[in-house]
N, C-alpha and C positions, 0 to 999 in steps of 0.2 A: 316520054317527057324527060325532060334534063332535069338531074336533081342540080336545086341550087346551093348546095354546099352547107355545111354544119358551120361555119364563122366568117360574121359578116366582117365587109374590108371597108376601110377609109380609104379616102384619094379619092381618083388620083393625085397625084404628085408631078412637078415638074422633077426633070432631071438636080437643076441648080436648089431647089429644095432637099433634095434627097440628101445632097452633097454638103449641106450645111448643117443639113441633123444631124448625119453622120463624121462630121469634120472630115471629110474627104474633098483633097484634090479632082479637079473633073477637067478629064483631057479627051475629047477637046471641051470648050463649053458648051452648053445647051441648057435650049428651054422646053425642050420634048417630053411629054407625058408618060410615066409609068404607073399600073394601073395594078399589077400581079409581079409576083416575084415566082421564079420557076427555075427547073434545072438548064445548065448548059445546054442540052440537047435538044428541049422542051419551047426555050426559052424563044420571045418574037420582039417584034419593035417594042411591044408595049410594055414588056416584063424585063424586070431586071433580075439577075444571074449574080452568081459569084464564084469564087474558085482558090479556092485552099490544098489541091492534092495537086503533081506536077504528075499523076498520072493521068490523071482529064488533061492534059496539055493539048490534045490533038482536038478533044470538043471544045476545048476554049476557043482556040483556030479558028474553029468552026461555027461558033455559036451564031444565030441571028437576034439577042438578043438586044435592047435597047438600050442597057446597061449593065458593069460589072464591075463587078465590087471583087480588086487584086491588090497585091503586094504591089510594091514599086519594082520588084524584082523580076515581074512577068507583063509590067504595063504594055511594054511592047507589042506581046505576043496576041495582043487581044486585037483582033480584025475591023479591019477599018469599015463603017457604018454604026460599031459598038461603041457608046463611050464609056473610057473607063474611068471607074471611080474607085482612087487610088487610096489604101488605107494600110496602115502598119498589120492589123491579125483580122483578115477576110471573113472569117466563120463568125469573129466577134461582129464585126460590123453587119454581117448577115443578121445574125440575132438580133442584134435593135432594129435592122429592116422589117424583119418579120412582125415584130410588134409595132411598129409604125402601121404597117398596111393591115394588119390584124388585130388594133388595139383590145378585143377582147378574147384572143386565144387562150389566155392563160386560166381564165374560168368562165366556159364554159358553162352555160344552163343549163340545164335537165329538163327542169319542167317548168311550164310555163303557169301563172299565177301565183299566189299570196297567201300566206300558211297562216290562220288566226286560229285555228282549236288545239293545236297538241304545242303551244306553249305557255307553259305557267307564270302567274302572274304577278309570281315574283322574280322572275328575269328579269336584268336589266341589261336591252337592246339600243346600243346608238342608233343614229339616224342612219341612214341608206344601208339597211343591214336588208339582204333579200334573204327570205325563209323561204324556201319552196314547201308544195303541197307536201304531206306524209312525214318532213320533218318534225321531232321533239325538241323542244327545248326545255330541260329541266328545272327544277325550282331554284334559285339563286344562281343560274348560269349567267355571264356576262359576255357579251359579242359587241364587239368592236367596227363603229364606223366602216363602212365598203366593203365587209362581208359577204361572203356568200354560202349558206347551207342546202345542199342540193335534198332532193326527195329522199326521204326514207335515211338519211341522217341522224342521230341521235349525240344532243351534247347536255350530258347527265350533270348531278347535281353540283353545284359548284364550280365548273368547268368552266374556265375563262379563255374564251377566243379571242384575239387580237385584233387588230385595225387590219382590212386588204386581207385577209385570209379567205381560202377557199377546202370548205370540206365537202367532199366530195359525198356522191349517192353511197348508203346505205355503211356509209362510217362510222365506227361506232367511238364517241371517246368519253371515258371516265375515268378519275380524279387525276385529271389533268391540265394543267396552266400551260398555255400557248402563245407566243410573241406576235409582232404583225410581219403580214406580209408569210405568212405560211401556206402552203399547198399539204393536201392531205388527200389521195386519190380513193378511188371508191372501192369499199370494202375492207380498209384498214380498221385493226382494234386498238386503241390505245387506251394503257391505264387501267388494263383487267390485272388479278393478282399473280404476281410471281408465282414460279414452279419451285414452292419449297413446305418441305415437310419434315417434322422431327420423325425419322425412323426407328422402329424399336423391332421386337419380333415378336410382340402383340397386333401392330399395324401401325400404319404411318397416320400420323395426326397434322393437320394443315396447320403451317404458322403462319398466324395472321400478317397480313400485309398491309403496312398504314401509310407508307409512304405515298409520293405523286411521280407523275411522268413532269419534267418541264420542258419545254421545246423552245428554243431561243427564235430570233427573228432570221427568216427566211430560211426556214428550212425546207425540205422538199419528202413526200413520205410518200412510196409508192402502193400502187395498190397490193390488196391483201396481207399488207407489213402488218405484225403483231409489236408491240410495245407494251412489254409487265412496267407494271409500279413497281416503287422500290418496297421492301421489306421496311427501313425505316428509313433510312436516307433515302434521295428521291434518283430515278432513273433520270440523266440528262443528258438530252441532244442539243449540240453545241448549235451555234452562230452558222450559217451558209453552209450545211452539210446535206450533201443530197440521198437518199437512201430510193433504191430500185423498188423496185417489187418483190415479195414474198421473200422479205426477210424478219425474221424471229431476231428480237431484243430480249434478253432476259433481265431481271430485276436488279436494281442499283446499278446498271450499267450507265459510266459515264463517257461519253462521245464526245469530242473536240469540235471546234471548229475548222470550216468546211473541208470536212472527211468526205470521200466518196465509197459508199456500202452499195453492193453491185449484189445481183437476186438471187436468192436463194441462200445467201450468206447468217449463218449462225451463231448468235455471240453469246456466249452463256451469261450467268450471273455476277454481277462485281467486277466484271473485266471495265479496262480504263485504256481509254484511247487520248492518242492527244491531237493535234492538230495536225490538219492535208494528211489526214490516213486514207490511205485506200487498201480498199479488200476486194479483192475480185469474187465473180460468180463463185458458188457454192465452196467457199472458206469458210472457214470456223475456228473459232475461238475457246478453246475449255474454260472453266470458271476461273474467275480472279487472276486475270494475266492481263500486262499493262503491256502497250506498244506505245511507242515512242512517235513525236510529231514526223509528218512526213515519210513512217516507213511506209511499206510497199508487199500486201500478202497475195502471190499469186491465185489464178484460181484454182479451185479442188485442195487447196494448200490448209493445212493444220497445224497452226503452232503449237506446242506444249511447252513452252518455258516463255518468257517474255520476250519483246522484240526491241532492238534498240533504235534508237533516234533517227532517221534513213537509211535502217535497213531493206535491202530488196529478197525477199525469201520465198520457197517454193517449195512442193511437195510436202510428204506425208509421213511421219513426222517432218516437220518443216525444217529447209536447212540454206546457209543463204543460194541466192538465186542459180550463181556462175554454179556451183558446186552440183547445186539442182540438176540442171540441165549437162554438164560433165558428165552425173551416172549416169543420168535416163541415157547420152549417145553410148556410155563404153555397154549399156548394157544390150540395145539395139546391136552395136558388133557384135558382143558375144553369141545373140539368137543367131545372126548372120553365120555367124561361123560357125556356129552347129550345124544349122539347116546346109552349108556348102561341105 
C-alpha cells in the first residue's frame, strides 16, 4: 500500500499563480498546473523544481519538470517544455514555494484529538490553541492564539507562549516567556536551573537560580537543545536566531539577533553574542566571553578571549581563520616530510 505522506498539500496551482505569489517573471507564460514541487532529477510536468547550485547545471538541462524557479543568469539554460520562473535568490523563492503547496509543514501534528485533563484551570488559553493528548499545561501558563502543543509537552507554571508557536512532543519548558511565531522541536528543555555552585572544600552548595529564559519572536530551537535560566538576570535568545539540535545554553547567556548556533555547540554561562553570529558544529564558548555581531566561529573552534565584530576564527585555541588553516597546511608538510 502507498503511504500517503505525513503533510497534506494545497493546489494545485496554475503556473501564472505561482508566479504572482512569488513575484516572478514567467517565460514563457502559461496556465499549466503544478500540483508537487520535486528535485531536478525527480521533477515531471506536474511539479515544479528550482536551482541554486551551477553544479546541477547539467540536470537543470535536463530536467522534465513543469516549472523552475532560476536566477535571470541561467534562465536560458532551462529546457524548452520548462517554464522558467525567473527570481533574484531561487532557494528563497523555493522556500515560500514549499509553504505554499505545504501550508502546514511547519507544525506538524502528533497526535490526533483534544487534551481537556492535564490542564489547569487557571491557564489562560486563546482561541485555536490545539493541546494534544498527554500534554500539561500548568497553573497560570498563558498560550497564545494558533498554537500548537504536541503530546507529552509540558508548559509549567507561569510560562508564556506566544501567538503561531509550535512546541514540539515531549518539550519541556519552565520559567520561561516566549514571543510568537516560535518553533521549539521535540525533546528540548528550557528554563531548567543553571550549572552553578558555590564551591568550598566542605562541598559545593547550589545557588539558587531565579532568573527566566526569554525567547524573542521567531526563533527556532532544535531538538534536544537544553536552555539554563538565568542565575538572576534572564538568559536571552535574540529576534530570528535559529539554533540546531543538541546544543547546551548556559545561564544568563545573551544571544543576538538572528545568530545561526549549529549542533552540538556549547556556550557556557554569561557569554554574550551579538547579532548574525554564527558558530558552527561542535564550537564552544568558555564562561563570560562576548563576540561581536556578524563574527564567524569555525567548527570544532574554541575561543578563549573574546571575538571581535566580523571576525572569522578557527581552531583550538581559536585564532583568526587564514591563520588557522596556514598551520593546519605547514603542518600536514611537515608529517609529509617526515613520512618521505
Amino acid at each position: 500500500m502507498q503511504h500517503p505522506g505525513f503533510f497534506d498539500k494545497s493546489g494545485p496551482f496554475t503556473i501564472a499563480e505561482l508566479a504572482a505569489e512569488l513575484n516572478a517573471d514567467c517565460c514563457p507564460a502559461s496556465d499549466a498546473r503544478i500540483a508537487d514541487i520535486k528535485t531536478l532529477q525527480d521533477a515531471g510536468p506536474a511539479d515544479a523544481t528550482f536551482f541554486n547550485n551551477r553544479k546541477y547545471l547539467e540536470q537543470l538541462t535536463a530536467t522534465s519538470a513543469g516549472a523552475c524557479l532560476v536566477a535571470p543568469a541561467f534562465a536560458d539554460k532551462v529546457p524548452k517544455g520548462t517554464v522558467a520562473l525567473i527570481v533574484p535568490e531561487p532557494y528563497q523563492a523555493f522556500t515560500a514555494l514549499l509553504s505554499m503547496l505545504y501550508p502546514y509543514s511547519d507544525h506538524p501534528h502528533v497526535a490526533d484529538g483534544a487534551n481537556t485533563a492535564n490542564i489547569s484551570p487557571s491557564a489562560r488559553i486563546e482561541k485555536g490553541v490545539i493541546i494534544e493528548p498527554t500534554a500539561v499545561i500548568g497553573p497560570e501558563a498563558e498560550i497564545g492564539a494558533g498554537s500548537r502543543i504536541c503530546a507529552g509537552a509540558i508548559i509549567g507554571y507561569r510560562c508564556m507562549v506566544g501567538r503561531k508557536c509550535y512546541v514540539g512532543p515531549r518539550v519541556t519548558l519552565t520559567h520561561t516567556l516566549m514571543g510568537n511565531n516560535v518553533t521549539v522541536h521535540a525533546g528540548a528543555s528550557i528554563g531548567q536551573d543553571g550549572f552553578g555552585f558555590a564551591m568550598s572544600p566542605a562541598g559545593h552548595r547550589k545557588v539558587p537560580q531565579i532568573g527566566r529564559v526569554v525567547i524573542q519572536d521567531d526563533v527556532d530551537i532544535g531538538a534536544n537543545t537544553t536552555i539554563d535560566r538565568g542565575a538572576l538576570n534572564d538568559t536571552i535568545i535574540g529576534q530570528g536566531t535559529k539554533i540546531d539540535n543538541l546544543v547546551q545554553i548556559g545561564h544568563n547567556v545573551v544571544i543576538g539577533r538572528h545568530c545561526v548556533i549549529v549542533a552540538l555547540t556549547g556556550i557556557a554561562g554569561s557569554c554574550e553574542l551579538g547579532d548574525f553570529v554564527v558558530m558552527a558544529g561542535k564550537s564552544g564558548l568558555a564562561g563570560h566571553l562576548k563576540v561581536g555581531d556578524g563574527a564567524q566561529i569555525a567548527g570544532a573552534s574554541h575561543p578563549i578571549s573574546d571575538v571581535p565584530a566580523g571576525a572569522k576564527i578557527g581552531g583550538t585555541p581559536a585564532r583568526p581563520y587564514r591563520q588557522w588553516v596556514a598551520e593546519m597546511a605547514g603542518l600536514r608538510r611537515l608529517v609529509k616530510n617526515e613520512r618521505d
